[in-house]
C-alpha positions as CSV (number, residue, x, y, z in Angstrom):
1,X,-51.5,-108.2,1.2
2,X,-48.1,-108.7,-0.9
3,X,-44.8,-108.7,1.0
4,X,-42.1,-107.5,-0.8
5,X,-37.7,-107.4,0.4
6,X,-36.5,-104.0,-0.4
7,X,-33.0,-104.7,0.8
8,X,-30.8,-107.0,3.1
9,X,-29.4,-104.7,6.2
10,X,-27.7,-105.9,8.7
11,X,-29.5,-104.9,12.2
12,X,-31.6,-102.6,10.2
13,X,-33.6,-100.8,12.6
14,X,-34.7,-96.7,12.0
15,X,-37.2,-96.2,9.3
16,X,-38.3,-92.4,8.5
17,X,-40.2,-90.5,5.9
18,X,-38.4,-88.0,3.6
19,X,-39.1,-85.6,1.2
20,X,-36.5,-85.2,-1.3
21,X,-36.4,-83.3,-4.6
22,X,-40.2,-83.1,-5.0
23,X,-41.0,-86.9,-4.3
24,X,-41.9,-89.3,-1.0
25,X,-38.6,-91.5,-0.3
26,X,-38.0,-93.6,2.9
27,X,-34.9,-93.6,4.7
28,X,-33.6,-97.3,6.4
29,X,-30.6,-97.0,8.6
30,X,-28.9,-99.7,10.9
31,X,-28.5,-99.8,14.6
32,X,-25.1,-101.5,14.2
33,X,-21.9,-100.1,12.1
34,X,-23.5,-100.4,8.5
35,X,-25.5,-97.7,6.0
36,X,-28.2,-95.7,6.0
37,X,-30.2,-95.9,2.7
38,X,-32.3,-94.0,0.8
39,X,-35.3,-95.3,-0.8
40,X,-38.1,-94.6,-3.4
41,X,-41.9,-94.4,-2.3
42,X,-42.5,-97.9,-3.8
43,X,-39.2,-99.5,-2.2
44,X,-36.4,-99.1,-4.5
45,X,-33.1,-98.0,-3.6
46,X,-31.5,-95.1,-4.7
47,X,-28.9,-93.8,-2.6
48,X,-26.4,-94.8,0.5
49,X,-26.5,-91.8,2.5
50,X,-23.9,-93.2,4.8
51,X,-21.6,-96.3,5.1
52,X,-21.0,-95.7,8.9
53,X,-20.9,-95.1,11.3
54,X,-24.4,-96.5,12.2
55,X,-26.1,-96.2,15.9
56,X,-29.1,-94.7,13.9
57,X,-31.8,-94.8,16.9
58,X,-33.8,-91.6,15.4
59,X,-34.4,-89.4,11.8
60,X,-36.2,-87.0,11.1
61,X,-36.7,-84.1,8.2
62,X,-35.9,-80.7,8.9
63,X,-39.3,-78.9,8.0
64,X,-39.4,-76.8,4.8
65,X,-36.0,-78.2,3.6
66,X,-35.3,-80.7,0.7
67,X,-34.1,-83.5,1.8
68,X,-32.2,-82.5,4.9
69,X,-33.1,-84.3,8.3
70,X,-31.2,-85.3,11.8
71,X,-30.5,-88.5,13.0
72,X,-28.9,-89.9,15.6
73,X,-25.3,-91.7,15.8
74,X,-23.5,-93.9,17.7
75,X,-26.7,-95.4,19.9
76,X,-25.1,-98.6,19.5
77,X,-26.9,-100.6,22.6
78,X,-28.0,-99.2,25.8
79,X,-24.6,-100.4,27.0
80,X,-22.8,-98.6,24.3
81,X,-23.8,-95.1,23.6
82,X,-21.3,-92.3,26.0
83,X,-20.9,-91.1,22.3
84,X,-24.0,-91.0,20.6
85,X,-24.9,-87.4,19.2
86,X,-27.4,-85.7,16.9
87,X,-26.3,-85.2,13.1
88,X,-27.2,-82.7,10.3
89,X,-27.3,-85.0,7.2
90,X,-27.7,-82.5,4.0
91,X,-28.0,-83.7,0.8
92,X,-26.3,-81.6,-2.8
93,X,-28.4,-82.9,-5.4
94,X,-26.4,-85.0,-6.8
95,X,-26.0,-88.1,-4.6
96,X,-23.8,-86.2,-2.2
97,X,-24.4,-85.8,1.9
98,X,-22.6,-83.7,4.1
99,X,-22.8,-84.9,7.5
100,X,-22.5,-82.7,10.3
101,X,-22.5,-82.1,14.2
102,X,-26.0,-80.7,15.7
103,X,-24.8,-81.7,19.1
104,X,-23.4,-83.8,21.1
105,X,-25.8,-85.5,23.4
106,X,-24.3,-89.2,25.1
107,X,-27.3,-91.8,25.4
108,X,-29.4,-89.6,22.8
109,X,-32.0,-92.2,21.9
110,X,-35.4,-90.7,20.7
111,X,-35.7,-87.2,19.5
112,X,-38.1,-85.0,17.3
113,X,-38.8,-81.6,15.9
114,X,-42.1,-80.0,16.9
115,X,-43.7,-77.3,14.9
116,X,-45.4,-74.5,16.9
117,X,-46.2,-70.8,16.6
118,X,-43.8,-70.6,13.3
119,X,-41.4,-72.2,15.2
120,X,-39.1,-75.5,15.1
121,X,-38.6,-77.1,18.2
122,X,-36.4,-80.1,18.8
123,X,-37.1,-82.5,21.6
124,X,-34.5,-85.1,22.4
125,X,-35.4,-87.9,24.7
126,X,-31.7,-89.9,26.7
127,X,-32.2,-93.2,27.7
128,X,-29.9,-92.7,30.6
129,X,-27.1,-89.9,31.3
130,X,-24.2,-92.3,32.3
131,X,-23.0,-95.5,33.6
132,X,-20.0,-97.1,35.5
133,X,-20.8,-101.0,34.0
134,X,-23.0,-103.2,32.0
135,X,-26.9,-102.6,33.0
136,X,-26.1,-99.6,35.2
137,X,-29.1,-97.8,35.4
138,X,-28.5,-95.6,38.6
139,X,-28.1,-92.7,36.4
140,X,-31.8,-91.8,34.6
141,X,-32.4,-90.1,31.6
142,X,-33.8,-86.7,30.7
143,X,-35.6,-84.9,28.3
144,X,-34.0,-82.0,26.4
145,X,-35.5,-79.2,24.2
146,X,-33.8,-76.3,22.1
147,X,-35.6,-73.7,19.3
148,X,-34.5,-75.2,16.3
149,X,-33.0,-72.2,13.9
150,X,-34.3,-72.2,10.4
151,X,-30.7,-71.9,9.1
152,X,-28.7,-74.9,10.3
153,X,-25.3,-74.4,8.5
154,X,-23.5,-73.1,11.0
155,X,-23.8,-76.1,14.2
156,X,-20.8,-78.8,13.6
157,X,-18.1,-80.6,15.7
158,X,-17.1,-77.1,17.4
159,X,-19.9,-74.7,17.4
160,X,-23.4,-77.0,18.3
161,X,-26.6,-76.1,19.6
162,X,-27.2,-76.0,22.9
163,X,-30.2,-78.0,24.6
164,X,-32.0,-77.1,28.2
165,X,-33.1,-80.0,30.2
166,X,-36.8,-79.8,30.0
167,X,-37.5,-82.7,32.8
168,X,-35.0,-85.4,34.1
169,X,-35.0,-88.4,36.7
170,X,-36.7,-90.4,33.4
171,X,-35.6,-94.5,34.5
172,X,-35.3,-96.2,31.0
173,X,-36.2,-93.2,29.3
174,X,-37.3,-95.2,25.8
175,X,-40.0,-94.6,24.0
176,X,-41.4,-91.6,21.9
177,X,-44.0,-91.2,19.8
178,X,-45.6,-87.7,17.8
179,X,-49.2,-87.3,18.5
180,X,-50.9,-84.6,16.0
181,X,-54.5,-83.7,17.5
182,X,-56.7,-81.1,16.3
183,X,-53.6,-79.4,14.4
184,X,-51.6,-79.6,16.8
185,X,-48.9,-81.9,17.3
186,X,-47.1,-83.2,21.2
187,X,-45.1,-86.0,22.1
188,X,-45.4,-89.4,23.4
189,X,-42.4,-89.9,26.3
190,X,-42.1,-93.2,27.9
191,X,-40.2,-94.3,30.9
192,X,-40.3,-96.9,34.2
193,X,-41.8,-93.7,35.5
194,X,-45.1,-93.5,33.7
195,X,-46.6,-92.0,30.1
196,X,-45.8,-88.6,29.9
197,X,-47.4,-85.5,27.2
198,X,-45.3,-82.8,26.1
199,X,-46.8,-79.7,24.3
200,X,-44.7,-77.5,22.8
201,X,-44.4,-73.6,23.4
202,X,-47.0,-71.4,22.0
203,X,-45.6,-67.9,22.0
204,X,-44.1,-67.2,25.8
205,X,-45.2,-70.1,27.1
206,X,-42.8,-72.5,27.3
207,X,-42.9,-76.6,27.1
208,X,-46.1,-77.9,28.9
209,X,-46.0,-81.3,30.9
210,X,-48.8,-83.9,31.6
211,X,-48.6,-87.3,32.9
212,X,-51.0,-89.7,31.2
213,X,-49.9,-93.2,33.3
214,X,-47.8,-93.8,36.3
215,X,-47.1,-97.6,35.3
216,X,-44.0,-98.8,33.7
217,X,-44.0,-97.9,29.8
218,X,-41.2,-99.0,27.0
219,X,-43.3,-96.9,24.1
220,X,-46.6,-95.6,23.4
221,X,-49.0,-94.7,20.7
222,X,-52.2,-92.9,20.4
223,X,-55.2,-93.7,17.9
224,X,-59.0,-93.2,17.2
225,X,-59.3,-97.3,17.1
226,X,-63.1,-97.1,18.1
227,X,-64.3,-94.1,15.9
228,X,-65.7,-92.5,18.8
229,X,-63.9,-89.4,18.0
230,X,-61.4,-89.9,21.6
231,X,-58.3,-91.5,20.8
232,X,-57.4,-94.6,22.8
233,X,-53.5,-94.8,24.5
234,X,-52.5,-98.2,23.3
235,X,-48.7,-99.1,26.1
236,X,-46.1,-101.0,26.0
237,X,-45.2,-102.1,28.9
238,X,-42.6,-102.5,30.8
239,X,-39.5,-101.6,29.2
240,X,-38.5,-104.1,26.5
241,X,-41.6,-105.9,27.7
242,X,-44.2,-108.5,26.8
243,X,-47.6,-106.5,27.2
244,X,-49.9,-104.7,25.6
245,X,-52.5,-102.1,27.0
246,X,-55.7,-100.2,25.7
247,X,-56.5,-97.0,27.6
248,X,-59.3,-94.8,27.5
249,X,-59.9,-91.7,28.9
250,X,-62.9,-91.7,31.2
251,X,-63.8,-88.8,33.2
252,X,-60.5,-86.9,32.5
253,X,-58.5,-90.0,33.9
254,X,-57.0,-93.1,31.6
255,X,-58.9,-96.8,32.6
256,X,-57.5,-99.9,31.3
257,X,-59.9,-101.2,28.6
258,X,-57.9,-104.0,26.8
259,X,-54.7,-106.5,27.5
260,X,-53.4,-108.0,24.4
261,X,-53.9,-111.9,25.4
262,X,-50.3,-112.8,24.5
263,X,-47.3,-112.6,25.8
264,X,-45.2,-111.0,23.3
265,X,-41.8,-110.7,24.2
266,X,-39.4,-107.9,23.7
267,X,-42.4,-105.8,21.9
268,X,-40.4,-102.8,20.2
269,X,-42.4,-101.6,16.9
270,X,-45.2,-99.3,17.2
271,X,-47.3,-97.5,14.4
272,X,-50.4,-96.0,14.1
273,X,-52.5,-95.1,10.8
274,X,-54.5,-96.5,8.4
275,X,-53.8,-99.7,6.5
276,X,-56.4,-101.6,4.6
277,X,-59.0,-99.0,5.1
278,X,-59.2,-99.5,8.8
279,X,-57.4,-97.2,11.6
280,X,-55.0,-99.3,13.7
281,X,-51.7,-99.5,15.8
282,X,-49.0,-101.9,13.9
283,X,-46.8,-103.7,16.9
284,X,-43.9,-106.0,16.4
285,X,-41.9,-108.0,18.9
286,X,-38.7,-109.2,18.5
287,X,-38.4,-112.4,20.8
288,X,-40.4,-115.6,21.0
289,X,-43.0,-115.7,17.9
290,X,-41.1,-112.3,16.7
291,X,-44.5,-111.2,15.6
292,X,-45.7,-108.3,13.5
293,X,-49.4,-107.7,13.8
294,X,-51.7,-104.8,13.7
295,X,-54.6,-103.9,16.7
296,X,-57.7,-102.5,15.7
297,X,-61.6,-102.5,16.3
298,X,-64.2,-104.6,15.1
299,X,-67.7,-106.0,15.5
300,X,-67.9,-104.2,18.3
301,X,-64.3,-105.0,20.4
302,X,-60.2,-104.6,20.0
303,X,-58.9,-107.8,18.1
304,X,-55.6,-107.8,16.2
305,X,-54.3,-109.7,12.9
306,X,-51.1,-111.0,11.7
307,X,-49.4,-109.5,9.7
308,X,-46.2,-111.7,8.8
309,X,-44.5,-114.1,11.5
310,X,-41.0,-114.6,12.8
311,X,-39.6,-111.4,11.5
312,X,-38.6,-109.3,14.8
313,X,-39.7,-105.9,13.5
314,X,-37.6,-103.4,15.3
315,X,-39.7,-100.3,13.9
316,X,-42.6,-100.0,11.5
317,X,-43.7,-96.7,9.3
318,X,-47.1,-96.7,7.4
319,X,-47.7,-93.9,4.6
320,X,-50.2,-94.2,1.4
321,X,-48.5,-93.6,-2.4
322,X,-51.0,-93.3,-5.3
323,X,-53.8,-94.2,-3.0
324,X,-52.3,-97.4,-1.7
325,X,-51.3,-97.9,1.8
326,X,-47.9,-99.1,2.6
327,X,-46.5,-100.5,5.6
328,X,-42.5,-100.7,6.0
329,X,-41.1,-102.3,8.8
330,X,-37.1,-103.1,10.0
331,X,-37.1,-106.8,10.8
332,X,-34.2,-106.2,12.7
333,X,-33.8,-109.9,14.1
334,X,-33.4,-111.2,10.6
335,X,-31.3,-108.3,8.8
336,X,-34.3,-107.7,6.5
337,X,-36.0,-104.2,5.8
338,X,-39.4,-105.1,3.9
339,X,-42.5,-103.8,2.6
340,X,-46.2,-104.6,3.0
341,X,-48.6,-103.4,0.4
342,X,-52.4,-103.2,1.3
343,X,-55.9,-103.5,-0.5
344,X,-58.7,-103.0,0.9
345,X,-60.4,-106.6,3.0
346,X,-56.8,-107.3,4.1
347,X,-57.0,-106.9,7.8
């Protein structure tokens, strides 16, 4: 495995795939008041989207557009986010982005768009809906949803979309994570109150609900780890925590089937693909040994292998670029947005 710096960012922290003007790019963009940047598939930069004004929580490509995606702004801490909103970033060409109002949404943390029936759907997850002081939780999150129109140049600061609460009484309303199965794609919500499964509409139906865990849960992912065609629910828990879970379904219900034997504190990053050849979940943690190491089966039972050490990934993204697999992670705790290449035998 080669490790290689693509850029210094101060408390770098969103990482998101982009197709722009017929190539793979990355975009990096801070939590803080810095830049978000654009990259090339093989890590070097080409573009500063934006110098400011940061809070970049969440971005994600509009489908069927070049270039143009959403992200969120002004998430600056859980503390610090009454006015946080969803952005239209649109690129001209030449080097040039027009940033724009989708909507204004206060505690927007985690959002997605969900293709379904020849539809776009966004799905935007708040950590919370308000607060009176520091760690005031007594207001709890929700989870809104809106049909995304194919044409987006009409939403800014006065005319915005308008979202429907979907479900709400979400506690620490954190994580998210896009599940495709079977060509079809949901989403991954976690909260204090459990794992929860949201399928978008298929023609009339409307947005389907199913909770997976009642336990506490920070973020989630699902892969095949074992190869027995079932993919395993691999939690974080609880929020911000220190442990990691393996579930598999059994008899239409999720049973415990691994604990991660460390405690890793503040876990954050969470990933799953292939690297190496070998299906896995990449986790990071960004206290303590601020470790970045990816879980995965073999000889017979779950094990995991470093990856690099005291980095304090905030987010990881995996993707494959003339046949090699590439892992780029936001090592938030030490301002540094790097990228692992993989060969085959390296995990």
């Amino acid at each position: 495995m080669k490790k290689n710096v693509m850029a210094e960012l101060e408390k770098c922290y969103s990482i998101a795939p982009l197709y722009y003007q017929g190539r793979q790019h990355i975009l990096v963009a801070a939590e803080k008041q810095d830049r978000c940047i654009l990259f090339d598939a093989q890590g070097n930069e080409e573009e500063t989207v934006w110098k400011g004004p940061g809070g970049v929580m969440t971005m994600v490509q509009v489908p069927g557009t070049d270039g143009q995606f959403l992200a969120t702004h002004k998430f600056y801490s859980p503390n610090d986010s009454k006015e946080a909103k969803i952005v239209i970033a649109t690129p001209d060409g030449s080097g040039n982005w027009e940033v724009r109002t989708l909507a204004d949404l206060p505690f927007v943390h985690r959002f997605d768009i969900l293709s379904s029936g020849g539809e776009n759907y966004l799905i935007a997850c708040t950590l919370k809906s308000g607060h009176e002081y520091k760690e005031d939780w007594s207001n709890p999150g929700k989870v809104y949803a809106a049909r995304l129109p194919e044409d987006l140049s009409c939403f800014n600061e006065t005319h915005q979309l308008q979202l429907e609460v979907i479900k709400d009484g979400m506690l620490k309303n954190h994580g998210y994570y896009r599940v495709s199965e079977n060509g079809k794609v949901s989403s991954l919500i976690c909260s204090e109150n459990g794992v929860f499964r949201f399928y978008p509409p298929v023609q009339d139906s409307g947005w389907r609900e199913e909770q997976l865990l009642d336990i506490p849960a920070s973020d989630a992912a699902m892969a095949d780890l074992d190869g027995d065609g079932e993919m395993e629910l691999v939690v974080l828990s609880p929020f911000h925590g220190e442990e990691v879970f393996v579930y598999k379904k059994t008899a239409g219900k999720y049973e415990k089937v691994y604990q991660y034997p460390e405690k890793a504190e503040f876990l954050h990053a969470i990933w799953s693909g292939k690297l190496a050849g070998k299906t896995v979940i990449v986790l990071g943690h960004r206290k303590g040994a601020r470790r970045l190491f990816a879980l995965l089966w073999e000889d017979g039972h779950y094990s995991f292998k470093t990856i690099d050490d005291d980095c304090g990934p905030a987010n990881a993204y995996g993707y494959t670029y003339e046949g090699t697999d590439i892992l780029v992670t936001t090592n938030r705790e030490i301002n540094q947005i790097a990228m692992y290449t993989f060969t085959e035998g390296d995990l």
